[in-house]
N, C-alpha and C positions, 0 to 999 in steps of 0.2 A: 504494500500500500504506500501510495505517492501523499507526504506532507505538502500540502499547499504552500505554496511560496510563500504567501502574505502572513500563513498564519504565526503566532508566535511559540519563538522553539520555549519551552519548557525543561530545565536540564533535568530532574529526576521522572519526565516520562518518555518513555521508549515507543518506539512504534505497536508491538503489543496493546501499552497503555491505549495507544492512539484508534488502532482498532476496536476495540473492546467500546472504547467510547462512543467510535462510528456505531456499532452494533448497537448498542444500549439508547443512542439518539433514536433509533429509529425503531425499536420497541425494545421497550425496560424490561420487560416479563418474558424475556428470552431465560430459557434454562440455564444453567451453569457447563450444562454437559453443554447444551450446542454451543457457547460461547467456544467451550475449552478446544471443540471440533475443530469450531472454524480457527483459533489462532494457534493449534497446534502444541496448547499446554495441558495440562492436567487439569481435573475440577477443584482440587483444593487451589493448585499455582492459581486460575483466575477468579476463586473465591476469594483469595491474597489480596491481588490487584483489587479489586473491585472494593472491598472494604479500604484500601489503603487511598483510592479514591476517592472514596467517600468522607473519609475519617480528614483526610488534606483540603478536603474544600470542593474540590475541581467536581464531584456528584453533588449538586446542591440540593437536590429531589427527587422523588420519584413517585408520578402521579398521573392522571388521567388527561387527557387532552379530550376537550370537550368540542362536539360542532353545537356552535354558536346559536345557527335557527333551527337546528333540534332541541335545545332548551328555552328557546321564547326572546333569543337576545339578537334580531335579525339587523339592529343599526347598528356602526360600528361611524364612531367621530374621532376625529383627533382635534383636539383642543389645543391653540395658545394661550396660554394666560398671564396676564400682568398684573404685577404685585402693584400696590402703592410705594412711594417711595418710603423708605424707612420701615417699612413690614417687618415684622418677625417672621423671615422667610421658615425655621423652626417648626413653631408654631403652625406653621400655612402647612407644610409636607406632614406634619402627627396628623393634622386634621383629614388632609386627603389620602394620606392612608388606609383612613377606617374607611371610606367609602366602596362600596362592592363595585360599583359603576367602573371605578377606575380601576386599570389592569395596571398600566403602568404610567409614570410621572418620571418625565426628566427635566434638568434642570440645564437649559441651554444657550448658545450663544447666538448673538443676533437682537432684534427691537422685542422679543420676547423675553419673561423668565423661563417659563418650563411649558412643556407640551404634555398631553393625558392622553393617551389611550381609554377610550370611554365603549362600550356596548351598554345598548341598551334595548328594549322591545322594537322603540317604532319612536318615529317625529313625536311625538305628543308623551313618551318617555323621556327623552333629549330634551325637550323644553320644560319637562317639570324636574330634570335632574338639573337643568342651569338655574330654573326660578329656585329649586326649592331646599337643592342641597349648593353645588357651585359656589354659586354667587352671594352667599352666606356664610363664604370661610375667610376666616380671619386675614388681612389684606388684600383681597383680589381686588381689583379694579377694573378689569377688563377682560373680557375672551373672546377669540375670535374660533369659532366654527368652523370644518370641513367635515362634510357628511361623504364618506367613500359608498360609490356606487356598485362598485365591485373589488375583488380583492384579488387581486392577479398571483400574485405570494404572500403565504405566510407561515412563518416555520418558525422552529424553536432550535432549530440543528445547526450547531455550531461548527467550522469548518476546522476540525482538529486533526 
């Protein structure tokens, strides 16, 4: 297996490592034995690996991936938002944490602070998640909206 040029080398994992990862991005609930098959080790050597893994950091999870308008959540926005100046930016990220709406929050560069990853049912969801939760957290001053109409990619598989 060919390491991606871009990606970055890591000096305590091996290609091994790197496979086992490929394999496990793209389903978690692979056996031990077909792991051990495919990289050519024993099932305890990538029970090893795989705790050792996990216990470093580099496995942060291990959980379901959900399709979205199979559970009711068929809009998918990405959000800019502007703090006030002087915000408790802190404060503003504990707050949009708890929200279920938001998958993910980053904090970025550009006439923005941070962008959201938001799902929600449908327009009339979106608009009572900005009136009712959003636009009620501590700093925000402004968000700007994009409602994606389709979703060309999306992945969680990181190129190790």
């Amino acid at each position: 297996m060919t390491r991606p040029t871009y990606a970055i080398y890591i000096p305590d994992m091996d290609n091994t490592d790197r496979k086992i990862l490929t394999l496990l991005q793209s389903d978690n609930r692979t056996p031990m034995t077909a792991l051990a098959k495919q990289t050519g080790l024993s099932v305890s050597a990538v029970n090893d690996r795989v705790r050792k893994l996990q216990n470093n950091g580099t496995i942060q999870e291990n959980r379901a991936v959900l399709n979205p308008t199979i559970v009711g959540l068929e809009l998918l926005a990405f959000l800019f938002i502007d703090l006030h100046q002087g915000a408790d930016e802190q404060e503003f990220v504990k707050a949009i944490q708890e929200l279920s709406e938001v998958q993910e929050l980053h904090h970025v560069t550009g006439q923005h602070n941070y962008l959201a990853k938001v799902r929600v049912a449908n327009t009339q969801g979106l608009q009572q998640f900005l009136k009712q939760q959003l636009k009620r957290q501590p700093g925000v001053a402004h968000t700007e909206t994009i409602v994606v109409l389709e979703s060309e990619k999306e992945t969680t598989i990181l190129p190790v």
